[in-house]
N, C-alpha and C positions, 0 to 999 in steps of 0.2 A: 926263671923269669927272664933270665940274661937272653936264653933261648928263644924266648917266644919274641923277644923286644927284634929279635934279631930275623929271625923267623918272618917278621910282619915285615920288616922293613925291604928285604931279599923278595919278600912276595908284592909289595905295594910296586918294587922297581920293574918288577920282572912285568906288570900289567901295563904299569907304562911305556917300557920300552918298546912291548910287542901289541901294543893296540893296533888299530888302526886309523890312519893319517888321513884325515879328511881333505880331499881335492878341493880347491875352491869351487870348482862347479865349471858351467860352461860359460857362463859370463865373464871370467877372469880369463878366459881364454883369450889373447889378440890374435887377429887376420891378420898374417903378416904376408901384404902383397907387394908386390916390388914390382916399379915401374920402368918399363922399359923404354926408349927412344925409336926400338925397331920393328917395323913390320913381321917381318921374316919370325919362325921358329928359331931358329938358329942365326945370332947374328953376326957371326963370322962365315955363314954358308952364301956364297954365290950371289942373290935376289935380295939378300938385306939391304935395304931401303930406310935410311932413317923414317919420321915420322914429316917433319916438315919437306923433305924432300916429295914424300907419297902426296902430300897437301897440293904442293905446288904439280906436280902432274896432274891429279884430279883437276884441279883449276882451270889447266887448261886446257884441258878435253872438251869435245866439241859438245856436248850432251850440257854440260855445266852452264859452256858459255849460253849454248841455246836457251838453258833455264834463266842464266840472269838476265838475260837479254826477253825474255817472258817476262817477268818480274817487274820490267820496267815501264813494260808497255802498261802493265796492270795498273801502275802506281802510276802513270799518267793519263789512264782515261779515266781515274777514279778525283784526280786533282781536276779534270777536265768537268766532270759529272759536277763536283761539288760549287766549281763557278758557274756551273749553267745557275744550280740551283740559287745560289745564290741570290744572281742576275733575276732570276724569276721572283725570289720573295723579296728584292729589295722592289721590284715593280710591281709586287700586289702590297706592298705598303703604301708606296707612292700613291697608287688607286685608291685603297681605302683613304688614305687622309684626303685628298681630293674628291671622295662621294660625302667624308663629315663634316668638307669644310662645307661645301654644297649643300648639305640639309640644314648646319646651323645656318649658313645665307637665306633659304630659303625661309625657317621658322623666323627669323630676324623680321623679313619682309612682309610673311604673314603678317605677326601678332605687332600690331601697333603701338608706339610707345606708351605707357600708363602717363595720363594727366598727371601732370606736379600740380599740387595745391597750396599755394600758401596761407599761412594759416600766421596771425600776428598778435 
């Protein structure tokens, strides 16, 4: 009996220890990506350029400038567009209230005032 208690015990260990370990999966995995400041592959090679540095070159290259310099022309004939507009519906309001003031004038002049009656 000693044997078997013991027997079972040597075997129940021996299934646990040599199971197998289940990975968490690929979800417990992290992306571990590391940012760097530099241009370059290598940033002790030669062309390493930090990042704000590469910024401010881009910037002022002449391709850039010529795009902000589009960009503005754009945003000024579009502020230009929107006061014409404007300008034009604030003077077709003008017109229309001045053709309703004009037709209540005219129905006023039309229809005659209704007789008061007194009545005592």
């Amino acid at each position: 009996m000693k044997n078997l208690l013991s027997a079972l015990f040597i075997f129940g260990l021996l299934l646990t220890a040599c199971s197998k370990k289940e990975s968490p999966g690929f979800g417990a995995e992290q992306d571990l990506k590391s940012h760097y400041d530099t241009t370059a592959v290598d940033s002790f090679s030669n062309g390493a350029v930090t990042v704000d540095i590469a910024r401010k070159i881009r910037m002022s290259s002449p391709e850039y400038l010529d795009s902000v310099k589009q960009v503005k022309k754009a945003l000024e004939e579009e502020q230009k567009l929107k006061a014409e507009l404007e300008k034009e519906n604030k003077k077709k309001e003008e017109e229309e209230k001045k053709t309703a003031d004009a037709e209540n004038k005219k129905k006023a002049v039309e229809t005659p005032p209704s007789p008061v009656t007194k009545t005592e």
